[in-house]
C-alpha positions as CSV (number, residue, x, y, z in Angstrom):
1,X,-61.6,58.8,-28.1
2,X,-64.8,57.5,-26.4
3,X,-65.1,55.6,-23.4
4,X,-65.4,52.2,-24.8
5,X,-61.9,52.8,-26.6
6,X,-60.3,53.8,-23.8
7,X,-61.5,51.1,-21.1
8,X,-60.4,48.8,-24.3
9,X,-56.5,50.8,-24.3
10,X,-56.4,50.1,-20.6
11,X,-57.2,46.6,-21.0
12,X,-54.9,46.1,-23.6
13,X,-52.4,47.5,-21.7
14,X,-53.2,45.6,-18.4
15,X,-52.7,42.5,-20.7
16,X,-49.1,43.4,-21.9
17,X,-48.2,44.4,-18.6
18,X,-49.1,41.3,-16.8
19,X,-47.7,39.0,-20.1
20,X,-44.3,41.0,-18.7
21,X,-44.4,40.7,-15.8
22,X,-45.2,36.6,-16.4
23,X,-42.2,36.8,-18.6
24,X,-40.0,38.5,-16.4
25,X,-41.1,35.7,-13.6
26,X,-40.0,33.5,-15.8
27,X,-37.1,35.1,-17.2
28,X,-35.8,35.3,-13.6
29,X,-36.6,31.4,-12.5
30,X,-34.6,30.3,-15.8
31,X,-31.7,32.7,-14.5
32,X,-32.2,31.4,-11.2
33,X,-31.7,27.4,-13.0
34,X,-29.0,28.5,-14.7
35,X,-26.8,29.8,-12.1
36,X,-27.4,26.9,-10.2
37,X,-26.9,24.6,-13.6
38,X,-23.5,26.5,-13.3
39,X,-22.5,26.0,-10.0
40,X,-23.4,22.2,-10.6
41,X,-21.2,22.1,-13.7
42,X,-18.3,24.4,-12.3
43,X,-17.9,21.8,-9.2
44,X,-18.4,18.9,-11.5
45,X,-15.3,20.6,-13.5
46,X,-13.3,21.1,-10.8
47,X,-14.1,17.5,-9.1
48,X,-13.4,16.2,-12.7
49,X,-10.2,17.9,-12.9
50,X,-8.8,16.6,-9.2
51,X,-9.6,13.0,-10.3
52,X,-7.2,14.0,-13.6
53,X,-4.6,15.5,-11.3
54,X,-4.5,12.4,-9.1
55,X,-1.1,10.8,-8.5
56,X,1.1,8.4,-6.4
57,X,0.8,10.6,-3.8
58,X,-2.8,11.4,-3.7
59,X,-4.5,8.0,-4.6
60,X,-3.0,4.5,-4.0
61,X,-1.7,4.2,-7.9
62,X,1.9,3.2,-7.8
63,X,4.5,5.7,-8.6
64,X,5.2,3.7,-11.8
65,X,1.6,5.6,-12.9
66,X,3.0,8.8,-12.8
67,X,2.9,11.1,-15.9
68,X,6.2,12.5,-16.5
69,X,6.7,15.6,-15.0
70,X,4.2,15.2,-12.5
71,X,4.6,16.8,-9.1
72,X,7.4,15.0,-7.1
73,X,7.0,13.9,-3.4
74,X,7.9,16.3,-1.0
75,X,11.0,16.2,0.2
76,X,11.4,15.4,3.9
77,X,14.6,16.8,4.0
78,X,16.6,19.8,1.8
79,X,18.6,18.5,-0.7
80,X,22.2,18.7,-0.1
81,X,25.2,20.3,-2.7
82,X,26.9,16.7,-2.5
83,X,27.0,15.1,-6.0
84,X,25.4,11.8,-6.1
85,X,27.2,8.4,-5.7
86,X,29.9,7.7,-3.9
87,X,31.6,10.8,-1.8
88,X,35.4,11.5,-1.0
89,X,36.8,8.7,1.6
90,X,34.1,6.3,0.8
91,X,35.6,2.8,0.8
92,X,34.5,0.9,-2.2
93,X,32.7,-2.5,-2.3
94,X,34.0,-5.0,-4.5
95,X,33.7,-8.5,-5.3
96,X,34.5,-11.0,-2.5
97,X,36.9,-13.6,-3.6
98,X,35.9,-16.9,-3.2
99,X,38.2,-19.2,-1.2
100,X,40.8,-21.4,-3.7
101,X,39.7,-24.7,-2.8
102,X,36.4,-23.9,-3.8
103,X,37.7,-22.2,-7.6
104,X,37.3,-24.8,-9.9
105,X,40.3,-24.2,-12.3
106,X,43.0,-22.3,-12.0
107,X,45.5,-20.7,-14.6
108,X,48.9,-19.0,-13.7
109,X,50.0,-16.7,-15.9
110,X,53.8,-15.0,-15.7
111,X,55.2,-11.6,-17.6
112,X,57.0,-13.1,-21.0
113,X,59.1,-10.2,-20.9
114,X,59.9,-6.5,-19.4
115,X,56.8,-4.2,-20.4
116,X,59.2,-1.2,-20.0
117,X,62.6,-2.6,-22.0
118,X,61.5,-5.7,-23.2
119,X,64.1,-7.8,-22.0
120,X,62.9,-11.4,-21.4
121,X,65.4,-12.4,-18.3
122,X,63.2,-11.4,-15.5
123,X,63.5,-12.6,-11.8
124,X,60.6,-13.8,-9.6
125,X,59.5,-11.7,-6.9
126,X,58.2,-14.4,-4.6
127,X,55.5,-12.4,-4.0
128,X,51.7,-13.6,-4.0
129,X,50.1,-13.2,-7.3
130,X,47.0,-10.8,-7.6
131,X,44.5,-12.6,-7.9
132,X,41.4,-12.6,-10.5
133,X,37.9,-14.5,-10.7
134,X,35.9,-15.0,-13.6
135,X,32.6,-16.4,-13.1
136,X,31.1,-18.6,-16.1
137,X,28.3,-20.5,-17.4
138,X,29.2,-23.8,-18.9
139,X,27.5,-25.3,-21.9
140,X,24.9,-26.6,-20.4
141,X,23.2,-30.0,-21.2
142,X,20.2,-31.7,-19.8
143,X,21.1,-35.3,-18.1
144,X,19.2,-37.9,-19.7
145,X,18.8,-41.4,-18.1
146,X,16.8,-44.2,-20.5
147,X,15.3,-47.3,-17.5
148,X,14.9,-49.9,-19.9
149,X,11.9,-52.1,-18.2
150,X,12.5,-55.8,-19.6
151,X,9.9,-58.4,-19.7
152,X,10.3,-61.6,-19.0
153,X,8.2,-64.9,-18.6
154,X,7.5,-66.6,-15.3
155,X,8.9,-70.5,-15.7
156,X,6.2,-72.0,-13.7
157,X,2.9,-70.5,-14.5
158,X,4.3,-69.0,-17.4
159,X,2.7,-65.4,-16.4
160,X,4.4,-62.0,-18.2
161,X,6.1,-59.4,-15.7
162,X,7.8,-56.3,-16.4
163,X,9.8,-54.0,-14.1
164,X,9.0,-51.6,-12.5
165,X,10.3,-47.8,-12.3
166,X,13.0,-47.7,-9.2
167,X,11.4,-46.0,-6.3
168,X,11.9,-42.0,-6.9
169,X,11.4,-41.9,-10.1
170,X,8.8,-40.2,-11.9
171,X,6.3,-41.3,-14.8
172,X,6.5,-38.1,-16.5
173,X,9.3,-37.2,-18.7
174,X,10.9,-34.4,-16.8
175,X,12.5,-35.0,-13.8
176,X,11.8,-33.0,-10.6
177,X,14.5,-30.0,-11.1
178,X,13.4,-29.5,-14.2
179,X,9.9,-29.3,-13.8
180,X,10.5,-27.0,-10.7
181,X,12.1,-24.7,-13.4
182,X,9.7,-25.0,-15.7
183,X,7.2,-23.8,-12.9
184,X,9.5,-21.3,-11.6
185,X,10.3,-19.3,-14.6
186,X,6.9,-19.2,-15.3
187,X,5.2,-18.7,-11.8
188,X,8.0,-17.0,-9.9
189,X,10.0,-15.3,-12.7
190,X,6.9,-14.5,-14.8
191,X,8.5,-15.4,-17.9
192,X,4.9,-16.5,-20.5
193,X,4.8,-20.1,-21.0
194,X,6.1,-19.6,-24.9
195,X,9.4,-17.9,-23.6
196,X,9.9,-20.3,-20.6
197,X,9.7,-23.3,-23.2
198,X,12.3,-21.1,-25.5
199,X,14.6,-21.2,-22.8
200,X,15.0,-24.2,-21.9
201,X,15.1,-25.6,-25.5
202,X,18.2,-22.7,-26.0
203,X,20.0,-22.5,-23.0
204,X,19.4,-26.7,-21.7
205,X,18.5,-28.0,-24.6
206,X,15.2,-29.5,-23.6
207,X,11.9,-29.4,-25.8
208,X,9.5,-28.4,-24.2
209,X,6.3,-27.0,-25.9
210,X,4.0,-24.2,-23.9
211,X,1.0,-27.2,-23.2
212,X,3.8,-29.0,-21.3
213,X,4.8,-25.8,-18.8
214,X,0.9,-25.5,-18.3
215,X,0.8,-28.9,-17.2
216,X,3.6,-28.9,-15.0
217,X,2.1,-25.9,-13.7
218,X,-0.8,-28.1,-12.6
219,X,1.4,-30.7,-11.0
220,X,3.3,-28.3,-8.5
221,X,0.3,-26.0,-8.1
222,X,-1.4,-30.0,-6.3
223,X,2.1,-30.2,-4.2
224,X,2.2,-27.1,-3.2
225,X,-1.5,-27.4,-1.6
226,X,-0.2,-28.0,1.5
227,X,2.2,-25.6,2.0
228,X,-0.8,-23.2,1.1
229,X,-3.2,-24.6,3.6
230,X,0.3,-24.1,6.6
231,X,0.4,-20.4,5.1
232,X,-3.0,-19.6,5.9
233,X,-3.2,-21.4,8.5
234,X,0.2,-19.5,10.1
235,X,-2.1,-16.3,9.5
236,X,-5.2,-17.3,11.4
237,X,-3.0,-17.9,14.2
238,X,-1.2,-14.3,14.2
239,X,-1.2,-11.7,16.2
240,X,-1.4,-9.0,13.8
241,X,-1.5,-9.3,10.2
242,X,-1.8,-6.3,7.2
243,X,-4.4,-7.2,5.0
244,X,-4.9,-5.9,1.7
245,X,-6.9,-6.4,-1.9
246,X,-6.6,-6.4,-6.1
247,X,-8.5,-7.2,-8.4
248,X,-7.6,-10.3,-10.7
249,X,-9.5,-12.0,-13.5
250,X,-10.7,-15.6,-14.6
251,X,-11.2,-15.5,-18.4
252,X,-12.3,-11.5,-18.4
253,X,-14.4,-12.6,-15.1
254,X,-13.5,-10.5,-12.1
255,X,-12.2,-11.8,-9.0
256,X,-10.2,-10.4,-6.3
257,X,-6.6,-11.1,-5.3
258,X,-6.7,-11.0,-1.3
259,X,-3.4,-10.8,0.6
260,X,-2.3,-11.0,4.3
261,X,1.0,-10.5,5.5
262,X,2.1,-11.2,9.3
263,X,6.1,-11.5,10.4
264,X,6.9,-14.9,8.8
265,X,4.1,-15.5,6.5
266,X,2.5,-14.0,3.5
267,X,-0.9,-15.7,1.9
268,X,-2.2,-14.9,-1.2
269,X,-6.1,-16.3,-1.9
270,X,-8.1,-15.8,-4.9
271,X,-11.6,-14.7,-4.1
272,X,-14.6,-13.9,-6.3
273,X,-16.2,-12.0,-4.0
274,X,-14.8,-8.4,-2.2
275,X,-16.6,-8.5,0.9
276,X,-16.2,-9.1,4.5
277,X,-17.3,-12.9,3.8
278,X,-14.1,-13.0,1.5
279,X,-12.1,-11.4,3.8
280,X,-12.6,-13.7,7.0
281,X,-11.9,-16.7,4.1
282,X,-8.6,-15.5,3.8
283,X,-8.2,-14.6,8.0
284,X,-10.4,-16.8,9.3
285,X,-14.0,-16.5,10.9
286,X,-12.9,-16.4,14.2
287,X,-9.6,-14.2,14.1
288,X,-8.5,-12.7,16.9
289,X,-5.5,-10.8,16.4
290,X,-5.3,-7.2,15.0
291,X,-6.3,-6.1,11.0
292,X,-3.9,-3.7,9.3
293,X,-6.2,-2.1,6.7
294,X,-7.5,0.3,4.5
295,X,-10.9,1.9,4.9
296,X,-12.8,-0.6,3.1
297,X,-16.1,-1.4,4.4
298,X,-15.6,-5.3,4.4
299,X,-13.3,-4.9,7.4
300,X,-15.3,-3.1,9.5
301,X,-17.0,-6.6,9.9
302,X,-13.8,-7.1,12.5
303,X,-14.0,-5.7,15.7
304,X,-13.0,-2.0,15.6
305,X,-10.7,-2.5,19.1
306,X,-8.9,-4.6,16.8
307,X,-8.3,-2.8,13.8
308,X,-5.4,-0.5,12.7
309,X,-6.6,2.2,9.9
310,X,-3.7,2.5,7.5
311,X,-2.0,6.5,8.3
312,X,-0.2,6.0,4.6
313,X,-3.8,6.0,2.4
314,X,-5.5,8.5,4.7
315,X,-2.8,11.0,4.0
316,X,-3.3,10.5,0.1
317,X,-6.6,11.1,0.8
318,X,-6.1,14.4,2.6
319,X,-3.7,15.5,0.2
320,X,-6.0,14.8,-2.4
321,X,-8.5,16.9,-0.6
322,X,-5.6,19.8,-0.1
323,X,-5.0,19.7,-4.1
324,X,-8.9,19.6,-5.4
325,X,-11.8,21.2,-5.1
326,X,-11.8,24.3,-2.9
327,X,-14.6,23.1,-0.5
328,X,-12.1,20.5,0.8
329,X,-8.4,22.2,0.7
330,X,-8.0,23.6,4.3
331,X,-9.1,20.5,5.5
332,X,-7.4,18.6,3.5
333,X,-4.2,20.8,4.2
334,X,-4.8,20.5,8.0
335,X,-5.1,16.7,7.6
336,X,-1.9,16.3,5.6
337,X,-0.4,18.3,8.4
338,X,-1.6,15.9,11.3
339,X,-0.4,13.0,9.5
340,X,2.9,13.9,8.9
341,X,3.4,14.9,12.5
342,X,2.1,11.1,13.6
343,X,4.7,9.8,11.3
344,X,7.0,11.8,12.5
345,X,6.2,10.4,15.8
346,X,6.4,6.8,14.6
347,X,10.0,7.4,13.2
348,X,11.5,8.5,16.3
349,X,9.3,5.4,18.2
350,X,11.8,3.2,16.2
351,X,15.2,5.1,17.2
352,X,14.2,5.4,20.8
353,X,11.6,2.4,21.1
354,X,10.1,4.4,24.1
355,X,6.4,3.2,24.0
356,X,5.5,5.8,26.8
357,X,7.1,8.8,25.4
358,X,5.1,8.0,21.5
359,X,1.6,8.0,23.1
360,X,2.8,11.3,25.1
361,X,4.0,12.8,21.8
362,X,0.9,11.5,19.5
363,X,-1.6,13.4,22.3
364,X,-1.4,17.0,20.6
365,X,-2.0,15.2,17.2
366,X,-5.0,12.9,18.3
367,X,-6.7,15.7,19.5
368,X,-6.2,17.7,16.7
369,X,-7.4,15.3,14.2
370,X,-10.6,15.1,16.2
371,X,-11.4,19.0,16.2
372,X,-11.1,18.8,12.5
373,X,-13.1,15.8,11.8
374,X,-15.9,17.5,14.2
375,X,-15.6,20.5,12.2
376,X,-15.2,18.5,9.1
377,X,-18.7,16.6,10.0
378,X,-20.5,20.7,9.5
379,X,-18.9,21.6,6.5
380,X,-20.9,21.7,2.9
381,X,-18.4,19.9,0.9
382,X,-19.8,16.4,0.5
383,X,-16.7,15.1,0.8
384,X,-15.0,16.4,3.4
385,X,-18.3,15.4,5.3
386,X,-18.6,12.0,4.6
387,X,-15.1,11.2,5.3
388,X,-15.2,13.6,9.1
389,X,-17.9,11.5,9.7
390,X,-16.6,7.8,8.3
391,X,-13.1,8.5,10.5
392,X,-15.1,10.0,13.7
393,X,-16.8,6.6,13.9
394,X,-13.3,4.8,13.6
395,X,-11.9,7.2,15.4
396,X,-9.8,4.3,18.1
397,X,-8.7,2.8,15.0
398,X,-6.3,5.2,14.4
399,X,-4.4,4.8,17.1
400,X,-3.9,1.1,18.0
401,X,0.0,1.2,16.7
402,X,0.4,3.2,20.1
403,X,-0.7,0.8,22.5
404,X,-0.2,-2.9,20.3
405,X,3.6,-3.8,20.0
406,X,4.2,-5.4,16.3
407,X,1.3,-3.0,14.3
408,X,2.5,-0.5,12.3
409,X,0.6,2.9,11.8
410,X,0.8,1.7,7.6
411,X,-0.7,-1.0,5.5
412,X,2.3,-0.8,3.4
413,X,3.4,-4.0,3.9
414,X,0.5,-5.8,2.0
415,X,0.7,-2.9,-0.5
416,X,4.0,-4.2,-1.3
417,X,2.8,-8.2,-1.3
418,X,0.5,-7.3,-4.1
419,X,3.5,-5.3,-6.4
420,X,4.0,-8.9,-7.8
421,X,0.5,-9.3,-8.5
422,X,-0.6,-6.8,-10.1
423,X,2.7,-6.9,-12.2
424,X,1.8,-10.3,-13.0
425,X,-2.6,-9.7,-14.0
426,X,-0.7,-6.9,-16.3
427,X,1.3,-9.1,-17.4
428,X,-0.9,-12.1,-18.7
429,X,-4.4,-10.9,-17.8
430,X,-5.0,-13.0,-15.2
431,X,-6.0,-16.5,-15.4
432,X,-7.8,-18.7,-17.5
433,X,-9.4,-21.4,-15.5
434,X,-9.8,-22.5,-12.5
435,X,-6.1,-24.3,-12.3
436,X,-4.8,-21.3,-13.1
437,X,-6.3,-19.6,-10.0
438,X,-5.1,-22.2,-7.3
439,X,-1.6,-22.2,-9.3
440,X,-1.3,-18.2,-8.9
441,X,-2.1,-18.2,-5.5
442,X,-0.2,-20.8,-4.3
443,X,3.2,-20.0,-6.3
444,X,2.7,-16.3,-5.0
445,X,2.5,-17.5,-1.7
446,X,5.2,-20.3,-1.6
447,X,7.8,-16.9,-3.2
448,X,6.7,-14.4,-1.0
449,X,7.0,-16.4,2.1
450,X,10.3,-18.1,1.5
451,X,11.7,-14.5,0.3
452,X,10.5,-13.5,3.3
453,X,12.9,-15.6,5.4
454,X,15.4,-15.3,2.8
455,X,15.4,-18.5,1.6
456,X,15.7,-20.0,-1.9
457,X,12.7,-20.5,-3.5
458,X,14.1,-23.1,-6.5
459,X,15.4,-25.5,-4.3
460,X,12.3,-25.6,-2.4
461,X,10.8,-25.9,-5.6
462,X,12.9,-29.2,-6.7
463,X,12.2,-30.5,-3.4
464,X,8.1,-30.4,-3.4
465,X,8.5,-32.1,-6.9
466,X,10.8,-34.7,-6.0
467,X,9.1,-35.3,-3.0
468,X,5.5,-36.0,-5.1
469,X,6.7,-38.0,-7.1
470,X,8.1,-40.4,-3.8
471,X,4.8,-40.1,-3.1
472,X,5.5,-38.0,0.1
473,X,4.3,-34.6,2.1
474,X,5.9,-31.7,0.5
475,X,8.9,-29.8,2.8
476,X,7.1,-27.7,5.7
477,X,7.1,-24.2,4.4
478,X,5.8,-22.3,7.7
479,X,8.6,-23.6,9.9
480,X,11.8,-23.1,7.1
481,X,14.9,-21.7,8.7
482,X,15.2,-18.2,7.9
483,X,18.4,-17.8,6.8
């Protein structure tokens, strides 16, 4: 081989080798791609796979949502070997009698004859009879009055006049009870407008078609504007009220459902926005009192001294964080751990109501929630970061129930004042106009309320329709006796 093919060999060879090496440069930056392509994809999985395993007690979806045989709230206490029901000893309730003069009839019955013998000669005890009440429904029948209003001819100018409708009574053709249970049945008992106008043409008799309830509908929903306006107005003025949000729709358009609860009052107002602008619509722009929250961002717009961060979502969220992805499960463990031991804390407050001895108790748990959060805000998990650092910056807010008399450490109050709502969008979608908006927010917040005081919500009812048609203010619904 002469010199020329060898220097060629070489160079061939140099060639291949540095085409390898290129390729194994290559090779190894794809590998390097693909390992971190898979660690994307294997913490996408397992994020993916928390969200599937969420529940009622790791996201704020109602119980009602979860899947059969999913896990079960922990006990807070063993179970016990008693059976359930009533135990040994346990003295029965029963139905009260009512007194006789207020039974309406009454029917005494005496033994024909001797259940043992059957002899028919049988001697009075002189006893008191036992006693037995039946409670019925009567036929029932709709009261209808005709006013006939006669004309007649004046004799000395020979003008026309026809009477008038006596005072109290109304133009349309339904009086005021009746169209307070038209309203009711569809507004506080959620029947659907179809069914509500069923019912009353089967059970009173009435015809009624679905058009008519929806008009009604818009006749109380103007009465009860008022009341509305004193409702939210009894909420500006508060101390302390739990605030809380759900969606709702206008004709597949999304709104927002906002709700405030305070000791007497609850307020429902349809919003289209979700924002702090929204939310001081519902409080007030100026209100002073304390705001019983989630973490939204829209309420951070209230002062933070003010503010109580709900204890009941944040330990969904570090529970959720204890059952998902492993960057966040110590922490979320810890978390759960730190919350339970405040509501612990908060329990006893109410047996002992000892406002000294709860802050003492809630000191080891205050500053163990900040040592985490600290750690929490060096940790890689973007998670657990974001929320170390979103609590560390509302960090007093936690802790307001200790020093405020009337805030509790949970939002679950206004969680429960939007049950009925959200029952209801499911329901029937929402609503389809404008009307309908005012109408659901008002009839929520004229039930809520008086069921809040325990007080009857039908006769209320009657009475705001009886007193429009008079041509009068509706009954004050802020200052109704409770009881």
């Amino acid at each position: 081989m002469g010199e020329n093919d060898l220097r060629d060999l070489v160079e061939r060879l140099t060639r291949r080798v540095d085409t390898q090496d290129e390729t194994i440069a290559e090779q190894g930056e794809t590998i390097v791609e693909l390992r971190e392509t898979n660690q994307r994809q294997a913490s996408r999985i397992e994020e993916l796979e928390s969200r599937v395993k969420r529940d009622s007690r790791t996201s704020s979806r109602p119980p009602s949502s979860d899947a059969p045989g999913s896990k079960k709230r922990r006990r807070r206490k063993p179970p016990s070997d008693k059976r359930q029901g009533g135990q040994p000893g346990h003295e029965g309730k029963t139905r009260k009698l009512v007194d006789a003069e207020e039974v309406d009839d009454v029917e005494d019955h005496r033994p024909a004859e001797c259940g043992n013998c059957g002899h028919d000669e049988l001697d009075a005890l002189g006893r008191p009879p036992h006693r037995h009440q039946v409670w019925e429904i009567p036929p029932v029948l709709v009261r209808v009055t005709e006013y006939r209003l006669h004309r007649a001819r004046c004799r000395r100018c020979g003008e026309t006049v026809a009477a008038a409708l006596p005072d109290g009574v109304t133009k349309s053709a339904f009086g005021p009870r009746l169209s307070a249970l038209a309203a009711a049945l569809s507004g506080v008992y959620r029947v659907s407008r179809r069914e509500a106008s069923r019912l009353l043409a089967e059970v009173f008799g009435v015809s009624m078609s679905p058009g008519t309830v929806s008009a009604i509908e818009g006749r109380i929903s103007d009465a009860l504007s008022l009341p509305h306006i004193q409702a939210l107005g009894a909420v500006r003025r508060s101390l302390v009220a739990n605030v809380d949000e759900t969606p709702w729709s206008k004709r597949g358009a999304l709104y927002w459902l906002w709700s405030a609860v305070t000791e007497n009052v609850v307020a429902h107002r349809i919003d289209k926005r979700r924002n702090a602008s929204a939310m001081k619509r519902l409080v007030g722009s100026a209100y002073k009192g304390v705001l019983v929250t989630d973490r939204m961002g829209a309420y951070d717009k209230h002062p933070l001294a003010l503010r109580q961060l709900c204890w009941a979502h944040l330990e969904r969220d570090f529970c959720a964080l204890a059952e998902g992805p492993r960057g966040g499960q110590v922490f979320g463990r810890k978390g759960v751990e730190i919350a339970q031991a405040v509501m612990r804390v908060q329990r006893h407050f109410r047996d002992h109501a000892d406002r000294e001895k709860m802050q003492r108790a809630l000191r080891e748990p205050r500053r163990r929630l900040r040592r985490l959060l600290e750690r929490g805000t060096r940790m890689k998990y973007k998670r657990v970061k974001g929320m170390a650092k979103h609590l560390l910056d509302r960090f007093e807010a936690l802790w307001t129930f200790a020093d405020v008399p009337g805030v509790d450490p949970t939002n679950n109050a206004a969680e429960r004042a939007v049950r009925k709502p959200v029952l209801w969008r499911k329901g029937c979608f929402g609503s389809q106009s404008e009307r309908g908006l005012r109408f659901a927010e008002r009839i929520l917040t004229t039930t809520a309320t008086l069921r809040r005081r325990g007080a009857g919500v039908f006769d209320y009812l009657a009475a705001v329709a009886d007193a429009m048609v008079r041509g009068q203010p509706p009954p004050d619904l802020v200052r109704l006796p409770s009881g």
